[in-house]
C-alpha positions, 0 to 999 in steps of 0.5 A: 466560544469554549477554550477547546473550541477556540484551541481547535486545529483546522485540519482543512484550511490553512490561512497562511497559505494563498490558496487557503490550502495547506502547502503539503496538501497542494504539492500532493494534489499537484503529484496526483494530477500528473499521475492522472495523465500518467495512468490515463496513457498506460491504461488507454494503450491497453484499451487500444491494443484490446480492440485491434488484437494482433495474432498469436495474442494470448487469451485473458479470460484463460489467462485471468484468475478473477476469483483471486484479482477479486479478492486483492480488490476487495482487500485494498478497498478496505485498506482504502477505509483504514486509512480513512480511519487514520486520518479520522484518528489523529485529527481527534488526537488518538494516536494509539488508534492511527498507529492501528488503522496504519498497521492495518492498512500496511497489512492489506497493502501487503496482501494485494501485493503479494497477490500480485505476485503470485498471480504474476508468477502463476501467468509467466510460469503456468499460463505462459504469458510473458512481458515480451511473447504478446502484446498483451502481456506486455501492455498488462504487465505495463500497466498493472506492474506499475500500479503495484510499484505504486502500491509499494511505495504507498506502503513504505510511505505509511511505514514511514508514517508509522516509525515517524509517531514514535519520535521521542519528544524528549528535549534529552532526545538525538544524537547517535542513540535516537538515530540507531533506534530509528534505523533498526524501527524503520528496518523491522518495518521494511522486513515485516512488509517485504517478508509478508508480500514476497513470501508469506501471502504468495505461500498462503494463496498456494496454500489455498489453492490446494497445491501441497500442506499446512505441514509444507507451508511452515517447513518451507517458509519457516525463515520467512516467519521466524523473520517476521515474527522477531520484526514484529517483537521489535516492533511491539518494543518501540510501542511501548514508547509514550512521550513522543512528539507527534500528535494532531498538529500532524493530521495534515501529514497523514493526510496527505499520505491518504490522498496518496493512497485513496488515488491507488486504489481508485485507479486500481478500481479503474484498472480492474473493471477496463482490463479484468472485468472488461474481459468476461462482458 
C-alpha cells in the first residue's frame, strides 16, 4: 500500500465510534429521523383536511401559480446537487472548489426562498387566502411556512459552513482581531442571503411576470443592490486568504450539513407532488 493510500481519511466510517459511524453523522440522522415524524404530521393533516373540505374552503388550483412553484423545485434540486458537489470536493481536498458548490447552493437556496415569498405574498394580497379565513390556507401555510423555515436554516448553517473555511491556521491567529474579522465575514454573509431572498428574487419574479420595468426594478431596489454588492466585496476580500486551518479531516462536517439539506429537499419533492401537483390530477 502507497503512503497516500495509507494517509487516506475514511470519510464514512469511524472506528472509534460503537457504531462505526461517526458521532456527528449520527446525531444528524437521529435529528433527521424525528424530523421525519415531525413532517410526516403536518403534511397528513393536510391530506386529511383535502378529502373532507368544509365550506367557503378556497380553491388551490385558483390559488396555485404551479409555473412558479416549479421553478423553485427545480432550483432546489439543483442545489441538492451542489451540495453533493461540496461534499464531493473537500473529501478530495478542493477547498477552493467546496467554498464554489457552497456559494452555489446558498444561492439557489435564496432563490427558492425568495420564490417563497413572493408566492406567500401574491396569495394573501391578490389571491386572498389568508392563515386564518380557510382551512386550507392554514394547513398549507403550515406546512410549506415550515418547510421554508427550514430552508432558511440550512442556508445559514452553509454560510456558516462557508465563513468557518476561512479560519486562519496561523499559530499568531485569535484574540479580539480574529474575532472582529469573523463577526463582519459572518454579517456579509447573512446580508447577501437576506437581501437577495427578501428583496432581490421577490423583485425579479415581478419583474418577470411582466408587472412594471428593468428601469423600475433598479430605482426600487437600488439600496438592496448597493447592499449586496458591498457584501459581496467583503466577501471577495476574505477569499484571498490561504493558510487556513480547514481542510479534508473536515468533509465530515460538510457532510453532515449535507444530509441536513438533501432531507429538505426531499421532503419538499414530497411536499410539492401531495399539495400542488395532487391538485391538478
Amino acid at each position: 500500500m502507497s503512503n497516500a493510500a495509507a494517509g487516506a481519511i475514511d470519510h464514512h466510517h469511524d472506528p472509534s465510534t460503537a457504531t462505526g459511524i461517526p458521532n456527528k453523522k449520527l446525531l444528524w440522522w437521529a435529528f433527521l429521523a424525528s424530523d421525519c415524524m415531525f413532517f410526516g404530521a403536518l403534511i397528513s393533516s393536510h391530506l386529511v383536511y383535502r378529502i373532507n373540505p368544509p365550506p367557503g374552503n378556497a380553491e388551490p388550483t385558483k390559488v396555485f401559480d404551479i409555473e412558479l412553484t416549479s421553478f423553485s423545485t427545480f432550483i432546489l434540486l439543483m442545489s441538492s446537487l451542489m451540495m453533493a458537489l461540496a461534499v464531493n470536493a473537500i473529501q478530495r481536498g478542493q477547498l477552493r472548489s467546496m467554498r464554489n458548490s457552497l456559494l452555489t447552493t446558498i444561492f439557489f437556496g435564496c432563490i427558492f426562498l425568495g420564490c417563497q415569498v413572493f408566492e406567500f405574498t401574491h396569495f394573501v394580497h391578490e389571491k386572498k387566502m389568508t392563515l386564518s379565513n380557510s382551512l386550507f390556507g392554514s394547513t398549507f401555510y403550515t406546512l410549506t411556512g415550515t418547510h421554508g423555515t427550514h430552508v432558511a436554516i440550512g442556508v445559514l448553517i452553509l454560510g456558516l459552513m462557508y465563513v468557518r473555511s476561512f479560519k486562519s491556521s496561523s499559530p499568531h491567529s485569535g484574540g479580539i482581531g480574529e474575532l472582529l474579522k469573523t463577526v463582519v465575514h459572518v454579517g456579509a454573509v447573512c446580508a447577501a442571503i437576506a437581501l437577495t431572498f427578501i428583496f432581490i428574487v421577490p423583485a425579479g419574479i415581478d419583474l418577470a411576470k411582466g408587472h412594471g420595468t428593468v428601469g423600475g426594478f433598479f430605482s426600487h431596489n437600488l439600496m438592496p443592490l448597493l447592499g449586496l454588492i458591498g457584501a459581496g466585496g467583503v466577501m471577495a476580500w476574505f477569499n484571498r486568504a490561504h493558510d487556513v486551518d480547514f481542510g479534508e479531516r473536515n468533509a465530515i462536517d460538510v457532510e453532515a450539513v449535507g444530509l441536513y439539506w438533501h432531507f429538505v429537499d426531499i421532503v419538499w419533492i414530497i411536499i410539492f407532488t401531495a399539495v400542488y401537483l395532487l391538485e391538478y390530477i
